[in-house]
Phi, psi and omega in degrees: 000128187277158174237132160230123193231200186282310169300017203207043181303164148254183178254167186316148184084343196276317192082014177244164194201208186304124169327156135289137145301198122297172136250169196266214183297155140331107181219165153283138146332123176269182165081222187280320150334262159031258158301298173337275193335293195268004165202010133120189188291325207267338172312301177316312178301318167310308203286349161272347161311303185290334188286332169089044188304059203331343183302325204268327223282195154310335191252356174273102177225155177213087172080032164107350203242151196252169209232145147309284192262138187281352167253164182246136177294135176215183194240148145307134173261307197222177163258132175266347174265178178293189173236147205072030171259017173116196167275181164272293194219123173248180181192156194245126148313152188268342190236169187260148145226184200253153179216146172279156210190113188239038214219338170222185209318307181324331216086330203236159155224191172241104177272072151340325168254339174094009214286148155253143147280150185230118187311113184313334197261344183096040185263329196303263168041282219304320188301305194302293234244343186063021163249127163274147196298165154294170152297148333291134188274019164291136163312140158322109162230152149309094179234109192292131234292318165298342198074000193277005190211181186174127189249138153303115167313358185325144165272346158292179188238106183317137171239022166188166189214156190247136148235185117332148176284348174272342196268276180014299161293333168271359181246345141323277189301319175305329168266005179256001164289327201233007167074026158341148145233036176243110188245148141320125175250149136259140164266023171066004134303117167223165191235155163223130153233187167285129193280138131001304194285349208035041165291354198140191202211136167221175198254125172253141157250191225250112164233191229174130188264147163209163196285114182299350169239130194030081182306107203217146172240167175274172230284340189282353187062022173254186182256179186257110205247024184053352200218137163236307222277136173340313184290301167313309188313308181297322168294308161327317175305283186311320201120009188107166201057186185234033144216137200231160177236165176257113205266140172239154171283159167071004212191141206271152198308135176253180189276157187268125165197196195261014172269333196274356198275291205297343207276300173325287182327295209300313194278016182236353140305317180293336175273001177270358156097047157245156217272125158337161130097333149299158177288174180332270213307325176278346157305294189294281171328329159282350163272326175307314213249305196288317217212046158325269241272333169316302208264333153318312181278300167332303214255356168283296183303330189265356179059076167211183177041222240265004157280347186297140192213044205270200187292165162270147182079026130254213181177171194265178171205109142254144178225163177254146183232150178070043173305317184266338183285333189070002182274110216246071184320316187303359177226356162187147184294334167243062182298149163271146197284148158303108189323287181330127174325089192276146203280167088325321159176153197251104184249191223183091178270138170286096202261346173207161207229120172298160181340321196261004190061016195250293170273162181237156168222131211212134165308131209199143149197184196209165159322128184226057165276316188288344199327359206217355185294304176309295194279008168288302198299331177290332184302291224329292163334299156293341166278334194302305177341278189311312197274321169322321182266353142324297168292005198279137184219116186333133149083287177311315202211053168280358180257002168099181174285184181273182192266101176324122179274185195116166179297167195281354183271285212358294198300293179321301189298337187253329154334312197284310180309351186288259227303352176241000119105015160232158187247020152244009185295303159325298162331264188320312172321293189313311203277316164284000181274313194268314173290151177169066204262358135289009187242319169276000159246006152209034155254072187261162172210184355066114189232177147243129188224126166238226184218024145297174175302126186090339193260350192276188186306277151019257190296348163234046167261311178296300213034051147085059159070018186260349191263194175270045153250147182226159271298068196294153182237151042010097218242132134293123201232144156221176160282156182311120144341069200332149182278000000 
């Protein structure tokens, strides 16, 4: 992971900034998110009823019914296609998990993606847990306020999103406008729900992203969309190259580097009247936490944080200031640096815009060098074993040699070199363990943002500082324009 901080500018134009992260382990969100996810819209809505949410009251209304969010939790009502047209709703681990493989030194191997199919009524629910779901039994979805688009709710990473056949088509053509090198497919899969307004119910179909030239999929049978890391992904999405600007409302585009980062950050401290001479990161966060509705109308004016609004064939940027420091100004003026691994920044493409302009659904992958850190650290254990009993010898050595110290890949890596009994056998074993960068180039997913209270990229990037960002900014990004 690169640190690009304030002390580590780059020069204009180069496109290299703030480092990107990670993601940690498969967690559900916290806080309000969170609950959203993991218990549906209407559990939220009591619970801002008993807090005395304004959000909850009565006067928050959308087509007569009352909503957290302009987009809505809804169910698959029917499948609108025949059955055997393939699946309906997959989904990925945020993590590698471990499989057994007893053909090789480990024993083990790493299924990098992780992928599941998910029954559209929740019938898989009942077979796993031997509990039936409540009523209405339809998969959880993300259904944009028009009904024209729908995301799987999920804490997992969607590997498709249902649209209309117009937005399909417009978002095709916006991106093949801007020299995409990503076109949309339908996959013959269609769904019908309920529109959020309760007007009808309309039929989406099943899309999936591929490379417009020689569409090819990886060995996961999903596609290879050549690029894992957050940044490569969105630019490709945009059309490619490595210059990119950063779009402001009013105002002509500048290059994404940390001079255009800290300029932003500063000037939207100054209009909230917060006091010179701290740095950037402690400035800008102490406006955030001291002055919401000042830097809420800024940052409104500038089309940035929960106002950013870009296009298909653009994409979001969050980022963090003061990354390598850990500090979260925006949430307490003495803050403790954060345990968690903190993000440098998230980018993010827009790959389709519902019917009504209110939601996005935007193309995603993230760094996947750890991606294999959970089922390595789940190996350990099993290698100790093996090597013990390997090593074990009556009467002298029965509990076996002692166990090579070091960190825990360490650990893993001079294990692996015992037991395959070369230290280039090991080597490689490590390497097919940790490694899958074709693999990782086709662990993209799909999300939804909208423009309710809570949806946007902005607020659920942040997620009320719980999340890997600290004094987070949130950016509209395209490619640079040719001269």
């Amino acid at each position: 992971m690169h640190d690009h901080d304030h002390d580590h500018a780059k020069a204009a134009g180069t496109g290299a900034v703030r480092g990107p992260g990670r993601r940690p382990a498969a967690t559900a969100p916290g806080g309000l998110l969170g609950l959203h996810r993991d218990a549906g819209n209407a559990a939220v809505v009591q619970m801002l009823r008993e807090a005395g949410h304004p959000y909850a009251g009565g006067t928050h209304r959308h087509g007569g019914q009352i909503h957290v969010q302009r987009y809505a939790s809804g169910q698959v009502k029917s499948l609108a296609s025949e059955q055997g047209v393939g699946p309906y709703f997959e989904s990925q681990s945020p993590q590698g998990t471990l499989v057994p493989d007893p053909e090789q030194v480990s024993k083990h191997s790493v299924d990098h993606l992780g992928a599941r199919t998910h029954d559209p009524f929740q019938q898989d629910v009942a077979e796993e847990t031997g509990v039936e779901p409540d009523p209405p039994l339809g998969l959880p979805l993300r259904v944009a306020g028009d009904g024209s688009l729908a995301v799987h709710d999920t804490a997992r990473e969607p590997k498709e999103f249902y649209a209309t056949p117009g937005v399909i088509e417009a978002s095709n053509a916006s991106l093949e406008g801007v020299g995409s090198n990503y076109t949309l497919a339908s996959r013959g899969a269609q769904i019908s729900v309920e529109k959020p307004s309760g007007d009808g119910s309309v039929v989406l179909k099943r899309v999936q992203p591929q490379t417009r030239e020689n569409p090819k999929n990886a060995e996961s049978g999903f596609a290879n969309l050549l690029k894992s890391e957050c940044i490569d992904v969105a630019r490709e999405l945009m059309g490619g190259g490595r210059q990119t600007d950063v779009v402001l409302t009013g105002r002509d585009a500048m290059p994404w580097e940390d001079k255009t980062v800290d300029s932003v950050a500063d000037g939207l401290a100054d209009r909230a009247g917060a006091p010179q001479g701290a740095p950037t990161p402690e400035r800008y966060g102490g406006a955030l936490r001291e002055h919401p509705e000042e830097m809420d109308t800024a940052a409104a004016d500038l089309g940035v944080n929960k106002a950013a609004a870009p296009a298909v064939g653009e994409g979001y940027a969050t980022v963090s200031l003061g990354q390598s420091a850990k500090l979260d100004f925006a949430q307490s003026a003495t803050p403790e640096a954060k345990p968690q691994d903190i993000w440098g920044f998230h980018f993010a493409g827009v790959a389709a815009l519902s019917a009504n302009g209110e939601d996005r659904v935007t193309l995603e992958n993230y760094t996947r060098t750890a991606n294999s850190g959970d089922a390595l650290q789940e190996l350990l254990p099993k290698l100790v074993e093996e090597f013990k009993t390997k090593t074990a010898f009556p009467l002298l050595r029965p509990k076996g040699k002692p166990v090579p110290g070091g960190s825990e890949m360490d650990q893993v890596n001079k294990l692996l070199k015992e037991l395959a009994g070369s230290a280039q056998r090991g080597t490689e074993e490590f390497r097919r363990l940790s490694e899958a960068k074709n693999e990782w180039n086709s662990k993209w997913f799909f999300r939804m943002y909208g423009s309710g209270a809570g949806q946007s990229f902005h607020e659920q990037q942040y997620d009320s500082g719980q999340g890997d960002f600290v004094n987070a900014l949130t950016l509209r990004v395209r490619k640079r324009p040719q001269a």
